[in-house]
DRENFI-260286 format. One record per residue (C-alpha): residue number from 1; x negated, z, y. Coordinates in Angstrom, 1 decimal, decimal comma, always signed. Layout:
# residues N
   num       c1       c3       c2
   NUM        X        Z        Y
...
END
This chain:
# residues 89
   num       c1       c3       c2
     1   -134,8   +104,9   +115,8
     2   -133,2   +103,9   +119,2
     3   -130,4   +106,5   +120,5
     4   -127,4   +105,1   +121,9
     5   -125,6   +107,8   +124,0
     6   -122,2   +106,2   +124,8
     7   -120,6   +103,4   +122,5
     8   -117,0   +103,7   +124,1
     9   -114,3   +102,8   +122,4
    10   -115,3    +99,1   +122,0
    11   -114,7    +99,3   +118,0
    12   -112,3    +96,9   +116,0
    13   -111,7    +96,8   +112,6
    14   -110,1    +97,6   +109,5
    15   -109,8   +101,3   +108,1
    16   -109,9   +101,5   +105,0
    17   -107,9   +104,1   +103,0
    18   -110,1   +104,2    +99,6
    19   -113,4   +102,1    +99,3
    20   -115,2   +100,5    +96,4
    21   -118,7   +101,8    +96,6
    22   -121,3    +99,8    +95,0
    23   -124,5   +101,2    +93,5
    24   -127,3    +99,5    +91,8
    25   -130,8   +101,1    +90,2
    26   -133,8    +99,2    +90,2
    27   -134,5    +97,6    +87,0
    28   -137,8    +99,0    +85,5
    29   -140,6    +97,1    +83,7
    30   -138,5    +94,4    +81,4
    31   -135,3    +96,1    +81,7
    32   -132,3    +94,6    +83,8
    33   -130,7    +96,2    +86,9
    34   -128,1    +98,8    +86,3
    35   -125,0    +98,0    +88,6
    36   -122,5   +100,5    +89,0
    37   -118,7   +100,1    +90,8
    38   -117,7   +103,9    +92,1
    39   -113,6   +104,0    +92,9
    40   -111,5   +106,7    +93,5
    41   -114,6   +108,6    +95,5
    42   -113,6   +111,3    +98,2
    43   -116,3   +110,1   +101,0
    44   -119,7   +109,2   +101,1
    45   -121,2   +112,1   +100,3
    46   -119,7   +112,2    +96,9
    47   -121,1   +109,3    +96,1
    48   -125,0   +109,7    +96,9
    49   -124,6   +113,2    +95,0
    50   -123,7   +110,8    +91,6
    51   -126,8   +108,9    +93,0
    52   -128,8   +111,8    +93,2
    53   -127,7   +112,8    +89,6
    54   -128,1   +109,2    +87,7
    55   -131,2   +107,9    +89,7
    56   -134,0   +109,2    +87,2
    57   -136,9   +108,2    +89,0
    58   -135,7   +104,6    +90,0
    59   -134,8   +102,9    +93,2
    60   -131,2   +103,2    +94,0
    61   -129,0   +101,1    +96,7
    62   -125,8   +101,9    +97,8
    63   -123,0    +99,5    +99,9
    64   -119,6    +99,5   +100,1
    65   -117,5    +96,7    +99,3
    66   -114,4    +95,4   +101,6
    67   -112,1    +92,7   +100,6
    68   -109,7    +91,0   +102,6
    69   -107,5    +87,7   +102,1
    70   -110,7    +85,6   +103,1
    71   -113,1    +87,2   +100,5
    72   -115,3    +90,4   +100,0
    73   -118,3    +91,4   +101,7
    74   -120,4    +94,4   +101,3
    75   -121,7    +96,6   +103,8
    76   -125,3    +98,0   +103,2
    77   -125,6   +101,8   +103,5
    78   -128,8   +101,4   +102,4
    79   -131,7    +99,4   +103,0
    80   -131,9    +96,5   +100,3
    81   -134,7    +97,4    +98,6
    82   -133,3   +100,8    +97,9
    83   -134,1   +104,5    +98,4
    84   -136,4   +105,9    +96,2
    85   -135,7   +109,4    +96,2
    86   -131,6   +110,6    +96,8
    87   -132,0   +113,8    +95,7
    88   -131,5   +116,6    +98,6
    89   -127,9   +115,7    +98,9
END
């Protein structure tokens, strides 16, 4: 991991008051992936602690989806292929 000491004030951006979060479990062997949509969730926190609690052994990813009048996108707070082990949080 590189540290950046400074990033100034350079941001721009939306805030956003109450986020979807978006969580998905690795399928396992001939079952499908299990996507969840998480709404009405306090901060991030919250969320990776009902990740921790659902995960049962599988992969999890987590992203948070932001919409605006030219689509949605989602922002990774993961890496795509998942974490493996959430619990700890």
């Amino acid at each position: 991991m590189q540290t950046v000491r400074d990033v100034g004030t350079r941001y721009t951006g939306v805030q956003v008051d109450a986020p979807t979060y978006l969580v998905e479990f690795a399928a396992g062997r001939g079952a499908p992936a299990e996507r969840w949509r998480l709404v009405d969730v306090d901060d991030a926190l919250e969320v990776f602690e009902w990740v921790a609690r659902h995960q049962r052994g599988r992969s999890a990813s987590v992203g948070v989806e932001l919409s605006d009048a030219l689509g949605s996108t989602l922002v990774r707070l993961t890496p795509s292929h998942g974490l493996r082990n959430v619990a700890g949080w």
